[in-house]
N, CA, C and O atoms as a CHARMM CRD file, in Angstrom:
* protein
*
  384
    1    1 UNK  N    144.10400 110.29900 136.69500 PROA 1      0.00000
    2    1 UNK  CA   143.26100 109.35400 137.40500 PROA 1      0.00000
    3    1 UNK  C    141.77800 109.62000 137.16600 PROA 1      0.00000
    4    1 UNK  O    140.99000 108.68700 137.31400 PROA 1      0.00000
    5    2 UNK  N    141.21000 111.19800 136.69700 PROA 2      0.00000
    6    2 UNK  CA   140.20900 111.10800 136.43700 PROA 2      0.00000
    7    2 UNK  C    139.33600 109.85000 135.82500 PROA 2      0.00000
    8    2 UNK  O    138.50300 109.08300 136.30700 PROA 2      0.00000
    9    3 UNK  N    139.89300 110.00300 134.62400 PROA 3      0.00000
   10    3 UNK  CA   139.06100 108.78100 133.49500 PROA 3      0.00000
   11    3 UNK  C    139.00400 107.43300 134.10800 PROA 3      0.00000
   12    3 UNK  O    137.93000 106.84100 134.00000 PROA 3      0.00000
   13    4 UNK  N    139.98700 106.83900 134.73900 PROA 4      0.00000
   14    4 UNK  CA   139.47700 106.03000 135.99600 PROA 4      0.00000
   15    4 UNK  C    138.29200 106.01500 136.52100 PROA 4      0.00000
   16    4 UNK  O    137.54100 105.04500 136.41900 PROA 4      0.00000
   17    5 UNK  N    137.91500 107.40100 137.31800 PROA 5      0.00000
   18    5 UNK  CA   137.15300 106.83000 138.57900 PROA 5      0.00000
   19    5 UNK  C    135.59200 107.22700 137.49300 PROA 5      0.00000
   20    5 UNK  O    134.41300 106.95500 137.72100 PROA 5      0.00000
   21    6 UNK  N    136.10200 107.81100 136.53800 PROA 6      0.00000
   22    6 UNK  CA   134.76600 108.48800 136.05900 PROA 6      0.00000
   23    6 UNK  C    134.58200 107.01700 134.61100 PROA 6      0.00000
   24    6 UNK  O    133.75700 107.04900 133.69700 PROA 6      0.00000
   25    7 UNK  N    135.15500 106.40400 134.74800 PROA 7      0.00000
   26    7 UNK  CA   134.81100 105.48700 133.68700 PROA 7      0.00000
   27    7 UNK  C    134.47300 104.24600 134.56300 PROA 7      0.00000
   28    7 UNK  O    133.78800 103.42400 133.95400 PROA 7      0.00000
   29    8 UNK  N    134.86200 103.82600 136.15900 PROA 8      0.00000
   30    8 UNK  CA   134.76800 102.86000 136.44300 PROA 8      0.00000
   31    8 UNK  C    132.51600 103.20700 137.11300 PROA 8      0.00000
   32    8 UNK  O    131.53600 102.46300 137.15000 PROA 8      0.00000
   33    9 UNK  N    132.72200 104.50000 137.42900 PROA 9      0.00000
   34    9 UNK  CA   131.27700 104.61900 137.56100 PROA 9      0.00000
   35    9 UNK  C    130.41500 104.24000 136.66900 PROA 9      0.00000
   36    9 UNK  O    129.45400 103.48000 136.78900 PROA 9      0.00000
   37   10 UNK  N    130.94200 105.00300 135.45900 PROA 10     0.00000
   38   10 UNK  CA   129.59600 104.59000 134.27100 PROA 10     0.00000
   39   10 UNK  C    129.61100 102.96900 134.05800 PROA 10     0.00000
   40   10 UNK  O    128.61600 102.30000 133.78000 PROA 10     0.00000
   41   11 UNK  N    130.50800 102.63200 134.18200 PROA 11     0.00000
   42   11 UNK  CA   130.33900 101.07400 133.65900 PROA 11     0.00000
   43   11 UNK  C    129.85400 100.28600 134.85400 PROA 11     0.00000
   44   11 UNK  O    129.12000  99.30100 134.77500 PROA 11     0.00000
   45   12 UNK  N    130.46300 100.95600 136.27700 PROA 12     0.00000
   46   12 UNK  CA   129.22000 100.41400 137.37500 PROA 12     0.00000
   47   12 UNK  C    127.50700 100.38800 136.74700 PROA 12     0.00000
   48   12 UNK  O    126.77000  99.40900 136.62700 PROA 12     0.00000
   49   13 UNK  N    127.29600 101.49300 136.49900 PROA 13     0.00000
   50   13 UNK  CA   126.17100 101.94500 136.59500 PROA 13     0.00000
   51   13 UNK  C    125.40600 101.23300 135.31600 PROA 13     0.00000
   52   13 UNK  O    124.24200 100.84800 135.42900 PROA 13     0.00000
   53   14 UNK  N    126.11500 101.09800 134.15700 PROA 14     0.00000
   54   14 UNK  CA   126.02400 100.15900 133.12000 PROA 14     0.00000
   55   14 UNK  C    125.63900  98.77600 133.62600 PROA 14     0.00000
   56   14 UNK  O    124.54100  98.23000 133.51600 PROA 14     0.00000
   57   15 UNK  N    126.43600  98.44200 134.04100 PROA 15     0.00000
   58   15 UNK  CA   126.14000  96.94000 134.84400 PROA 15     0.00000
   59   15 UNK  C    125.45900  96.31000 135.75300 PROA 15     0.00000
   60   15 UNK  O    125.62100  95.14400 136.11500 PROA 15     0.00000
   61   16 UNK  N    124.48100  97.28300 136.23200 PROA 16     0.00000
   62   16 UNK  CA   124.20300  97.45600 137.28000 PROA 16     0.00000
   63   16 UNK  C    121.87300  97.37700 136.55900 PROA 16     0.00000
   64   16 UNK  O    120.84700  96.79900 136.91900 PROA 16     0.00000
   65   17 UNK  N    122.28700  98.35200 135.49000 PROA 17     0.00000
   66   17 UNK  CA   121.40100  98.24500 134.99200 PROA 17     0.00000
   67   17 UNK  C    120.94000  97.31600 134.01500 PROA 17     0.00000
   68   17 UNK  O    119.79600  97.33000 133.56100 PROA 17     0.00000
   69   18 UNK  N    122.18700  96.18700 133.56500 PROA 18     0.00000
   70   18 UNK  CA   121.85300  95.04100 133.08500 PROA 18     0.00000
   71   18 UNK  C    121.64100  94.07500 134.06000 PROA 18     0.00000
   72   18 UNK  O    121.06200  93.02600 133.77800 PROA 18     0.00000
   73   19 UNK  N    122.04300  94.31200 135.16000 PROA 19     0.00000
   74   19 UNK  CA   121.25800  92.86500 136.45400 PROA 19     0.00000
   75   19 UNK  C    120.25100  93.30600 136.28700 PROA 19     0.00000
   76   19 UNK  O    119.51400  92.40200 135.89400 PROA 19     0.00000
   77   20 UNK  N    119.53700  94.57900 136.38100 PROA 20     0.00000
   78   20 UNK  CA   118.32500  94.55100 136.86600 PROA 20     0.00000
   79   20 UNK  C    117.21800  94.67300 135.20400 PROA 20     0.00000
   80   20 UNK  O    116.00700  94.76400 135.00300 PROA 20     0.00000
   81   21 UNK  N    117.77900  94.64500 134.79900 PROA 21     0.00000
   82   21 UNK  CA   117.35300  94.34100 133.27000 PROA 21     0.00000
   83   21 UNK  C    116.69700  92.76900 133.35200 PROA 21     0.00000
   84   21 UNK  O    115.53500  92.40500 133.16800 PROA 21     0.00000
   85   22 UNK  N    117.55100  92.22000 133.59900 PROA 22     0.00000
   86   22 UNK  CA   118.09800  90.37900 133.90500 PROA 22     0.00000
   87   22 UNK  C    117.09200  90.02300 134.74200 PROA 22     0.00000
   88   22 UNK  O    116.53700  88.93200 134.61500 PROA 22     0.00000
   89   23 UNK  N    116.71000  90.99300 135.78700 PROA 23     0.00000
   90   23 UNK  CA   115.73500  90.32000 137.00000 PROA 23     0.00000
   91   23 UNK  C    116.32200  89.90600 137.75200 PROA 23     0.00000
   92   23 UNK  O    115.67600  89.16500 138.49300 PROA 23     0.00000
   93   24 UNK  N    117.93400  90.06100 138.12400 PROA 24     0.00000
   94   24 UNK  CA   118.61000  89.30500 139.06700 PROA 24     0.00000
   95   24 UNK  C    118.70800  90.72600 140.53400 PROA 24     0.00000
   96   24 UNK  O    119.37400  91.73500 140.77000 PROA 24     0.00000
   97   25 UNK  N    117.99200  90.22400 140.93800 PROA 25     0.00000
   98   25 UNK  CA   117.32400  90.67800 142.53200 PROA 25     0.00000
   99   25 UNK  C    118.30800  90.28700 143.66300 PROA 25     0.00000
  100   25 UNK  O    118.48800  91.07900 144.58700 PROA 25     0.00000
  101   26 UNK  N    118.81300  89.35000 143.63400 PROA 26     0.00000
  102   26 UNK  CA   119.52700  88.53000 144.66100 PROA 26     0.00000
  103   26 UNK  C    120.81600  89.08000 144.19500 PROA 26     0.00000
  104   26 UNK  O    121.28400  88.52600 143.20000 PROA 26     0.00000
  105   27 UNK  N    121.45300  90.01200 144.68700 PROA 27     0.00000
  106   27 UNK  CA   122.56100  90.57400 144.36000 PROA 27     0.00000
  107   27 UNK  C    123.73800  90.49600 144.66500 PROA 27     0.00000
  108   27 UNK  O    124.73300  91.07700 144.23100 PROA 27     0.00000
  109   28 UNK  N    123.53700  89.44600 145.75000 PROA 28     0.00000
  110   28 UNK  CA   124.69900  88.17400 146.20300 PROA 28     0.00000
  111   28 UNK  C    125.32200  87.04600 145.18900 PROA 28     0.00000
  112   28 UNK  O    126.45000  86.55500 145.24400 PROA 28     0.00000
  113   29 UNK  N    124.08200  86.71900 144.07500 PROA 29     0.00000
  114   29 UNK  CA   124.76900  85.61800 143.05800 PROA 29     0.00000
  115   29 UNK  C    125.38800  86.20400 141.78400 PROA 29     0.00000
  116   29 UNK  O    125.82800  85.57700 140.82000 PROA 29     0.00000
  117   30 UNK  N    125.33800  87.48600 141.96200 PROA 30     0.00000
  118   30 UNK  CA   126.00400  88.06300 140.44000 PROA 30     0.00000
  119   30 UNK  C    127.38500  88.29200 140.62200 PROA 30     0.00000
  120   30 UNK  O    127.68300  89.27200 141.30500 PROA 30     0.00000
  121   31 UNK  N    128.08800  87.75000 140.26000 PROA 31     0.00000
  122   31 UNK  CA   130.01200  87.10500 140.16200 PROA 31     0.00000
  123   31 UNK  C    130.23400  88.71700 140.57700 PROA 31     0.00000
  124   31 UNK  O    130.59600  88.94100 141.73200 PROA 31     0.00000
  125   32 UNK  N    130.06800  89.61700 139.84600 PROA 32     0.00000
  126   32 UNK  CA   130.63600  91.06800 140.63600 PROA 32     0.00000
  127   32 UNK  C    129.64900  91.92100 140.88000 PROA 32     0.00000
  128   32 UNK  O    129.34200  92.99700 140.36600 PROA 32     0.00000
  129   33 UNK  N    129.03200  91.05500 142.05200 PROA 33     0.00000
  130   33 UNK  CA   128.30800  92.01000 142.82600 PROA 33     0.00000
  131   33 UNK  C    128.69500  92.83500 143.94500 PROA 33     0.00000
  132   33 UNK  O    127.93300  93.54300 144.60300 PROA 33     0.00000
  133   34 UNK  N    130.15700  92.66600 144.13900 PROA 34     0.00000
  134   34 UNK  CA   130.48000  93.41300 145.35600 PROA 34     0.00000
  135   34 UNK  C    131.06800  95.08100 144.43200 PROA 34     0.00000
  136   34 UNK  O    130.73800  96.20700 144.80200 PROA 34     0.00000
  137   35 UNK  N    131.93300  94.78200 143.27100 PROA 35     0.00000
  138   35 UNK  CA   132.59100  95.88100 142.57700 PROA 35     0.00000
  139   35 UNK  C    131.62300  96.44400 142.32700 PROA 35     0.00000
  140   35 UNK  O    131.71500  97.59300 142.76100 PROA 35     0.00000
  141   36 UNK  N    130.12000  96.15800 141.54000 PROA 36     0.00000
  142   36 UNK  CA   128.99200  97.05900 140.98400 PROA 36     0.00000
  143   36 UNK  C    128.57800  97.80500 142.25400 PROA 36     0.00000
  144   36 UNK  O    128.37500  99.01900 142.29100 PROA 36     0.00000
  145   37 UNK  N    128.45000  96.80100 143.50000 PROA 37     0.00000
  146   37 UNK  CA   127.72700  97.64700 144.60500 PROA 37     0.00000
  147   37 UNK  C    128.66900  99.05100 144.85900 PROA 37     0.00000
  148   37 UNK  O    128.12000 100.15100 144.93100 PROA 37     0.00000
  149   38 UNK  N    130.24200  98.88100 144.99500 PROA 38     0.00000
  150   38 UNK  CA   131.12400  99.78900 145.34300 PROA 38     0.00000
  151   38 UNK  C    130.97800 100.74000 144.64400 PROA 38     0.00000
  152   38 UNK  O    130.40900 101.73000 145.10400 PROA 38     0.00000
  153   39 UNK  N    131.48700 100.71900 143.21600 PROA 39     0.00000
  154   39 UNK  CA   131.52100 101.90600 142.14200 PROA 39     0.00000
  155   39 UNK  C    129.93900 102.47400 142.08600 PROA 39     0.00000
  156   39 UNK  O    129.79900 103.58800 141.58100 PROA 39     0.00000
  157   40 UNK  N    128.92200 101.88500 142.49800 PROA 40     0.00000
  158   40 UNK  CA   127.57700 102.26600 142.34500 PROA 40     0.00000
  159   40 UNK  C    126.99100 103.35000 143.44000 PROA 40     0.00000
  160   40 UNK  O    125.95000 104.00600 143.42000 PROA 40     0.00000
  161   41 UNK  N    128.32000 103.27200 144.63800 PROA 41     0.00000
  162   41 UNK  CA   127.16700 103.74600 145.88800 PROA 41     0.00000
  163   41 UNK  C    127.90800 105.06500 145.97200 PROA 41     0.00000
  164   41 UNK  O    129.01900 105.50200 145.67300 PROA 41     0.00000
  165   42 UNK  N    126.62700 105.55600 146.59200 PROA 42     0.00000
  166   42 UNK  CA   126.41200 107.08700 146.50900 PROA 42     0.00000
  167   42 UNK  C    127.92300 108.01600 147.09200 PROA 42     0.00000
  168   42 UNK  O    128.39200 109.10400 146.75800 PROA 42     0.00000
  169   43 UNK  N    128.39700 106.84800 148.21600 PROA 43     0.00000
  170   43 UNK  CA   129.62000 107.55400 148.84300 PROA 43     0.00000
  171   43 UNK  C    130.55300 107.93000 147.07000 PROA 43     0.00000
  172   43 UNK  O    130.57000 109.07200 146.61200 PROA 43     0.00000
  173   44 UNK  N    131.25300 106.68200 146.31700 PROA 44     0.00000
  174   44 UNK  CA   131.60100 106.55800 145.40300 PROA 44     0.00000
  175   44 UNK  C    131.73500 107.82200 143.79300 PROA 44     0.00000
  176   44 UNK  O    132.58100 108.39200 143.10400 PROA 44     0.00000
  177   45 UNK  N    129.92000 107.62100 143.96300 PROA 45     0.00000
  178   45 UNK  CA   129.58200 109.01900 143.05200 PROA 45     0.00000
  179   45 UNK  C    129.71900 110.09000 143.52300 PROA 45     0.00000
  180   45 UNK  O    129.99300 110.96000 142.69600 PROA 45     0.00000
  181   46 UNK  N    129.62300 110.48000 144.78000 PROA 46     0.00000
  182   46 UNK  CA   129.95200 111.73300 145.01900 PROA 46     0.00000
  183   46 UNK  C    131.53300 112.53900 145.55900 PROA 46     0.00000
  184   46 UNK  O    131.70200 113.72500 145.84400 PROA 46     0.00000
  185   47 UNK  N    132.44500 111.51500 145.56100 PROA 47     0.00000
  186   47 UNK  CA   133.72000 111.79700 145.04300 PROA 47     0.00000
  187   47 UNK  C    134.33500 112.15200 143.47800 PROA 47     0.00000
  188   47 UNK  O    135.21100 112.95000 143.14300 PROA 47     0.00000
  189   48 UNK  N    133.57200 111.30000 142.74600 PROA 48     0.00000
  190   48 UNK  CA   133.34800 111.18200 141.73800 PROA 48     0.00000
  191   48 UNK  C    133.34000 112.61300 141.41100 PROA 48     0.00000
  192   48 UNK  O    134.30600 113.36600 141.29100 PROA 48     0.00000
  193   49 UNK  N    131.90000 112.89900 141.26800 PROA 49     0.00000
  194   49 UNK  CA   131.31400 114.99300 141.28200 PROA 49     0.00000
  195   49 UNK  C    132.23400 115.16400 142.03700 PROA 49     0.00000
  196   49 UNK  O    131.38100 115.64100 142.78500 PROA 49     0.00000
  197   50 UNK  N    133.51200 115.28500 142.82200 PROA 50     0.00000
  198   50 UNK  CA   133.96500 116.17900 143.58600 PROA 50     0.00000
  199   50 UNK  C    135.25000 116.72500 142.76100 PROA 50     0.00000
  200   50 UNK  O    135.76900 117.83300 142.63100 PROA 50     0.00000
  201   51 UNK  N    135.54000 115.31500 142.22400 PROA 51     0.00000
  202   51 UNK  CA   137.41500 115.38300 141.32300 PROA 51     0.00000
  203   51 UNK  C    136.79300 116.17200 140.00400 PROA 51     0.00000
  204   51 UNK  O    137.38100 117.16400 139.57200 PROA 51     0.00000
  205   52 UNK  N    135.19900 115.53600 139.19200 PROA 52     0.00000
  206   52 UNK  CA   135.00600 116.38800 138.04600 PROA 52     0.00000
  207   52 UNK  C    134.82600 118.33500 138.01900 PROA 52     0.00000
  208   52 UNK  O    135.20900 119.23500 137.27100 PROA 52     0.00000
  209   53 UNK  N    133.86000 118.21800 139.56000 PROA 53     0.00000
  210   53 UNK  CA   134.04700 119.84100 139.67700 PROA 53     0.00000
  211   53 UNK  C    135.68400 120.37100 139.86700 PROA 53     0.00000
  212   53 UNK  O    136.05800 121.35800 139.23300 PROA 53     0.00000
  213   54 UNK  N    136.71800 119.56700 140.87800 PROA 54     0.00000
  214   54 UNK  CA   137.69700 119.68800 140.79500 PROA 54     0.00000
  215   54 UNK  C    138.25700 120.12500 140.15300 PROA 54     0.00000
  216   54 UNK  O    139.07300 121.01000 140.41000 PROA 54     0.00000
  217   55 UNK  N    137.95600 119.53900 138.81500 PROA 55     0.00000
  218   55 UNK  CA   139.07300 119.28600 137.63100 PROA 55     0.00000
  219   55 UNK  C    138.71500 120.35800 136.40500 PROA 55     0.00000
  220   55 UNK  O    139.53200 120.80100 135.59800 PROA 55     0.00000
  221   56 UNK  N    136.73700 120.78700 136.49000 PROA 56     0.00000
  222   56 UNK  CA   136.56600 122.00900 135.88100 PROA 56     0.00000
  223   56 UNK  C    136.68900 123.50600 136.42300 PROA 56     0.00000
  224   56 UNK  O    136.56700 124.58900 135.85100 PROA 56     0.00000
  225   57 UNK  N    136.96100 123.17600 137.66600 PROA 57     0.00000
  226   57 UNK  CA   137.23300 124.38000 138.34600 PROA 57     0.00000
  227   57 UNK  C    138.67800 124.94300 138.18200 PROA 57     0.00000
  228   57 UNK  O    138.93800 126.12500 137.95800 PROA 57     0.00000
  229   58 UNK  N    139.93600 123.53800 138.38000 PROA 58     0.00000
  230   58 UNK  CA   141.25500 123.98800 137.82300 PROA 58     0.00000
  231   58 UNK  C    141.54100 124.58400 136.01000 PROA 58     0.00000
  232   58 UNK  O    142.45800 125.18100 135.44400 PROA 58     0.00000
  233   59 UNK  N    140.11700 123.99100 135.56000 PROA 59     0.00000
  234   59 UNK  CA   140.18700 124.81200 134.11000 PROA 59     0.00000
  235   59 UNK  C    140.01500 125.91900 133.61600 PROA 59     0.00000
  236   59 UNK  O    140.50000 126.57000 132.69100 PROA 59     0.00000
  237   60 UNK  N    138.93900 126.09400 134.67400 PROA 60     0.00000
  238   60 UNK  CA   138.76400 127.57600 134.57100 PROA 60     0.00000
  239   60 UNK  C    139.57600 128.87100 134.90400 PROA 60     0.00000
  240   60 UNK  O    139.51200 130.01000 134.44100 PROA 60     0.00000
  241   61 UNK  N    140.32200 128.33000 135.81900 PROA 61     0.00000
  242   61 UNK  CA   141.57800 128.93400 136.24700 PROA 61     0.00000
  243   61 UNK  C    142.88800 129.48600 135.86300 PROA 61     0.00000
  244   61 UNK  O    143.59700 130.41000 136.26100 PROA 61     0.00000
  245   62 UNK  N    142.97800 128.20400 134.55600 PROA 62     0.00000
  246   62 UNK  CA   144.15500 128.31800 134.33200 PROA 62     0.00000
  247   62 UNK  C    144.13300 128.98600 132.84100 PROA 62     0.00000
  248   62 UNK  O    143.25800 129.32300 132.04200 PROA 62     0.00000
  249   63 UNK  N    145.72000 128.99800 132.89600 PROA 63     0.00000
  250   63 UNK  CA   145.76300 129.85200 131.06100 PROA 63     0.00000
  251   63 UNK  C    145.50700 128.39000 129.78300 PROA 63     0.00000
  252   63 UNK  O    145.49200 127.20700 130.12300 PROA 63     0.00000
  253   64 UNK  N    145.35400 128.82600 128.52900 PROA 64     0.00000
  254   64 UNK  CA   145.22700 128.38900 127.82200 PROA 64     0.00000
  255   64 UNK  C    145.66100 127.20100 127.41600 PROA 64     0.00000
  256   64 UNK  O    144.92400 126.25700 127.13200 PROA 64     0.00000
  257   65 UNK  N    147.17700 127.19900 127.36000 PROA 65     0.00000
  258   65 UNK  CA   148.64900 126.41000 127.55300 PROA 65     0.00000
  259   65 UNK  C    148.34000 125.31000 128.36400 PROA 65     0.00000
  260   65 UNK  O    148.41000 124.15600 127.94000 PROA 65     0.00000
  261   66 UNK  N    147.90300 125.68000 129.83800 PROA 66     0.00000
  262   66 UNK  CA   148.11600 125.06000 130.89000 PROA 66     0.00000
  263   66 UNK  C    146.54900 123.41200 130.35700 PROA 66     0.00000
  264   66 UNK  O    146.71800 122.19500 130.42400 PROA 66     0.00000
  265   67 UNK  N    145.23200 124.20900 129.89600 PROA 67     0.00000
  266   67 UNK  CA   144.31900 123.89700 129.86100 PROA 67     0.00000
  267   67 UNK  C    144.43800 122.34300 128.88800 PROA 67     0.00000
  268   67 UNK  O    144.14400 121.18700 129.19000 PROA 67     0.00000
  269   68 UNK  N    145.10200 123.04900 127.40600 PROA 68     0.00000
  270   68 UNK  CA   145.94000 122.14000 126.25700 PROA 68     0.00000
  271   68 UNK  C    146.26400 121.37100 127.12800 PROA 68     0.00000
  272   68 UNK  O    145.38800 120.55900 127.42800 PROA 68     0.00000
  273   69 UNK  N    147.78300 121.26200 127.99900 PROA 69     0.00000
  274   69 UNK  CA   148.58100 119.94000 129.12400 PROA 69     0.00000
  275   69 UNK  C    147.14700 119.06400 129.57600 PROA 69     0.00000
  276   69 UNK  O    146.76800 117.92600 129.29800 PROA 69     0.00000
  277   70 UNK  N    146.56600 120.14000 130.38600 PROA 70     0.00000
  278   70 UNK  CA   145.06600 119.02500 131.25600 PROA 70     0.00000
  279   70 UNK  C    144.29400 118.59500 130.50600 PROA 70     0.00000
  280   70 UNK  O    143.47300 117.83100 131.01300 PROA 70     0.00000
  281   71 UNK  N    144.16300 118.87000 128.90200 PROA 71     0.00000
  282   71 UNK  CA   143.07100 118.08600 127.93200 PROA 71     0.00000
  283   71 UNK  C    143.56500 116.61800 127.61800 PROA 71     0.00000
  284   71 UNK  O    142.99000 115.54200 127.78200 PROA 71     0.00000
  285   72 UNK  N    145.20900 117.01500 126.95500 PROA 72     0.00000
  286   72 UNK  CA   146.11700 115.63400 127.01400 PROA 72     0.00000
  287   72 UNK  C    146.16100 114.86100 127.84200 PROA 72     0.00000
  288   72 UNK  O    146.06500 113.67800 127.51700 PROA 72     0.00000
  289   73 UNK  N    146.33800 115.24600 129.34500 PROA 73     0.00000
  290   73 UNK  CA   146.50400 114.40100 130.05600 PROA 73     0.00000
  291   73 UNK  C    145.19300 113.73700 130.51600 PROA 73     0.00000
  292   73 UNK  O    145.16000 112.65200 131.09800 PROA 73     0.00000
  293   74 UNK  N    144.36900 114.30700 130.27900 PROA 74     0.00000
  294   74 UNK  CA   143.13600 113.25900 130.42500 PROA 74     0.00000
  295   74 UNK  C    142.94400 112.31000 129.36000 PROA 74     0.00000
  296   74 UNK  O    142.70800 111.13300 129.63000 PROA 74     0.00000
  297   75 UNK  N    143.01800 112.69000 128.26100 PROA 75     0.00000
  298   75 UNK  CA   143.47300 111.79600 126.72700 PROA 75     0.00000
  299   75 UNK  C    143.73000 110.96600 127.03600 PROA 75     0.00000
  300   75 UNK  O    143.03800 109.94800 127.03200 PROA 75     0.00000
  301   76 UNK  N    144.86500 111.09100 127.43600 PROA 76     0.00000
  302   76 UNK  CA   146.16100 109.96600 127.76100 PROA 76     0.00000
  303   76 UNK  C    145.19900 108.74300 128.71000 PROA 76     0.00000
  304   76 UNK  O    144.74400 107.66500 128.32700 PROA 76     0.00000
  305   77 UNK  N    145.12400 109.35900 129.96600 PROA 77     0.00000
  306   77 UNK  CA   144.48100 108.47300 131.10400 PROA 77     0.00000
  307   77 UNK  C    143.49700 107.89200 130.31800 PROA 77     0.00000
  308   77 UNK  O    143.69000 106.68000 130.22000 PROA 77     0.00000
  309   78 UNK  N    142.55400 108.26700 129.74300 PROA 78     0.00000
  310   78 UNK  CA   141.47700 107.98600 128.81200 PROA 78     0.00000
  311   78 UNK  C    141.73200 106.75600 128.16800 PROA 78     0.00000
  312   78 UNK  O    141.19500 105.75000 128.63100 PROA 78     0.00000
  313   79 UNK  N    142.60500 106.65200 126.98500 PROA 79     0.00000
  314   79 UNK  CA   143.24500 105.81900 126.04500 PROA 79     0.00000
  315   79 UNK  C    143.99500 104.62500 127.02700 PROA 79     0.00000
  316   79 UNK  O    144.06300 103.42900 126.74300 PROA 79     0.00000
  317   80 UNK  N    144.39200 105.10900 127.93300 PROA 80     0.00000
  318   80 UNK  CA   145.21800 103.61500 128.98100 PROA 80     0.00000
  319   80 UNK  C    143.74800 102.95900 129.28800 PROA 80     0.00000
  320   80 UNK  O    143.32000 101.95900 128.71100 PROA 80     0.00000
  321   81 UNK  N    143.00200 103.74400 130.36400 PROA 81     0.00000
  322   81 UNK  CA   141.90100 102.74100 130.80100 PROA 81     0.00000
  323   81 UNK  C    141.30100 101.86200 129.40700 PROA 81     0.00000
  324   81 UNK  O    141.03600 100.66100 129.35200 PROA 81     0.00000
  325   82 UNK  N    141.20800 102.74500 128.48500 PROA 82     0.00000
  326   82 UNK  CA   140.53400 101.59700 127.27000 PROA 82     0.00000
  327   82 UNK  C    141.46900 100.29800 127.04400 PROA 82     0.00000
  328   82 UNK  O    141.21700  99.12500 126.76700 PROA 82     0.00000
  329   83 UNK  N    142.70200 101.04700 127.29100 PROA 83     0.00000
  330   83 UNK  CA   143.31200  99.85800 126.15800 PROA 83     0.00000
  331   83 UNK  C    143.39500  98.58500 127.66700 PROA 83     0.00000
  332   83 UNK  O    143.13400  97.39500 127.49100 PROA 83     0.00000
  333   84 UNK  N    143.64200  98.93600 128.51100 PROA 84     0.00000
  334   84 UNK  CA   143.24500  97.90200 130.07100 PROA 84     0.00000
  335   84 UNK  C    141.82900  97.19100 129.78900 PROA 84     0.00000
  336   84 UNK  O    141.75800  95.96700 129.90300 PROA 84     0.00000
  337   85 UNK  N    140.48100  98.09700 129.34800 PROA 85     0.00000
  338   85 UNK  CA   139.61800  97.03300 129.41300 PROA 85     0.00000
  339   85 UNK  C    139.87600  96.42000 128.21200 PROA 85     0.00000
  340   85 UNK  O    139.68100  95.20500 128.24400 PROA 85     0.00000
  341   86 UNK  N    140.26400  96.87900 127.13200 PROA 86     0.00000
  342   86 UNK  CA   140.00100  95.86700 125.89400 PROA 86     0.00000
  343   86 UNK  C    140.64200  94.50900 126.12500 PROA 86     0.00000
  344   86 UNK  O    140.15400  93.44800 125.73400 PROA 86     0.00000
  345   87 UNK  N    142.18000  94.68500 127.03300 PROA 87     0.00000
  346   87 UNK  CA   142.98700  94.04800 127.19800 PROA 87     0.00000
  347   87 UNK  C    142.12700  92.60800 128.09000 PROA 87     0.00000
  348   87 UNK  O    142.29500  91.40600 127.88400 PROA 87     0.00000
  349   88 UNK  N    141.25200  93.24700 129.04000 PROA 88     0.00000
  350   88 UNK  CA   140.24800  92.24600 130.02900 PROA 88     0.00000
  351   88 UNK  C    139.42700  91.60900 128.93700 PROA 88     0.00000
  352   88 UNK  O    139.56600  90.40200 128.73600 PROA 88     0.00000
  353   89 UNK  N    138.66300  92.25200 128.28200 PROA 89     0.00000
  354   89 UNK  CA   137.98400  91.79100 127.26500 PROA 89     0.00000
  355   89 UNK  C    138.59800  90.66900 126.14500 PROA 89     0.00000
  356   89 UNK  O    138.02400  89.60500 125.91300 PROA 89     0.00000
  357   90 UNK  N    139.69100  91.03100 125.57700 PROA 90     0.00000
  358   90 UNK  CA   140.28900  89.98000 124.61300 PROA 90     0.00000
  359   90 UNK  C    141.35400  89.24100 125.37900 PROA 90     0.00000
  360   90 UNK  O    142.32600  88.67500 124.87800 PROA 90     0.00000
  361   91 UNK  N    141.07100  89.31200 126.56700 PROA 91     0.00000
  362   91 UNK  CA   141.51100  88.03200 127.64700 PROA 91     0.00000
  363   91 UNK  C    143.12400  88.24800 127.43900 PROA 91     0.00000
  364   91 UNK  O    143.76800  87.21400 127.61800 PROA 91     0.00000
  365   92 UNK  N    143.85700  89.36400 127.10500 PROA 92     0.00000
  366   92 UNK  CA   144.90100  89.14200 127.01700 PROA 92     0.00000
  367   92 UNK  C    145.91800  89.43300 128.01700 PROA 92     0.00000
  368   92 UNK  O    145.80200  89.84500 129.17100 PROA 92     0.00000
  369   93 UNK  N    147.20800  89.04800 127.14400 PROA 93     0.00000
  370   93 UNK  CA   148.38500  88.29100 128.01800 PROA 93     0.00000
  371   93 UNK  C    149.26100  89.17100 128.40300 PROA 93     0.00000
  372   93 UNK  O    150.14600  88.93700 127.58000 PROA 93     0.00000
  373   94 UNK  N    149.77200  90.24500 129.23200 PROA 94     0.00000
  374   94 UNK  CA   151.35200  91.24600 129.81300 PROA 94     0.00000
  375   94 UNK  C    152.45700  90.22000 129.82300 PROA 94     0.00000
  376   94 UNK  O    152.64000  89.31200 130.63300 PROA 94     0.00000
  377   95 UNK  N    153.12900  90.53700 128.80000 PROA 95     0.00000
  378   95 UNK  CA   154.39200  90.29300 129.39800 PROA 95     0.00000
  379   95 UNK  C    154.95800  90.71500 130.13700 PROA 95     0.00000
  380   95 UNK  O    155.45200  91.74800 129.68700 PROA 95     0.00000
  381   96 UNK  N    155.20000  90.57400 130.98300 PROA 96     0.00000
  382   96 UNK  CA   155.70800  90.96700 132.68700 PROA 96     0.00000
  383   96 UNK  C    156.22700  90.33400 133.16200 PROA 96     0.00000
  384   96 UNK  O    156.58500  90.57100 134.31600 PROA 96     0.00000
């Protein structure tokens, strides 16, 4: 779940800095202004820092082996969230 919460921040924060790039002040008319405000606010980021210290603190901890499993498995999470936004992006279709 890391790469989640730590990818949905930066791209808050990405987006956040193209409204205000834009000049759009009124932060009520921007279509996702409620998701940028969420992933943007401070409560948000600082869970955020809590799972990354979390997650370097369980590294430090552990053996070598164990470290390899937690590199993959962030990989992994990593490579899903992409292939989810590309999927938003090229508007595509789940069969489901």
């Amino acid at each position: 779940m890391l790469p989640c919460y730590w990818l949905y921040r930066e791209v808050a924060k990405w987006m956040l800095a193209e409204r205000q790039k834009a000049g759009d002040t009124n932060t009520v008319t921007h279509q996702y202004h409620e998701w940028i405000d969420m992933y943007c606010s401070e409560e948000y980021a600082e869970a955020v820092d809590e799972m990354l210290a979390l997650a370097d603190e369980l590294a430090q901890e552990a053996d070598q082996r164990t470290r390899v499993k937690m590199a993959g498995v962030f990989e992994r999470g990593f490579q899903l969230e992409w292939m989810f936004w590309e999927s938003a992006y090229q508007m595509g279709q789940w069969e489901i």
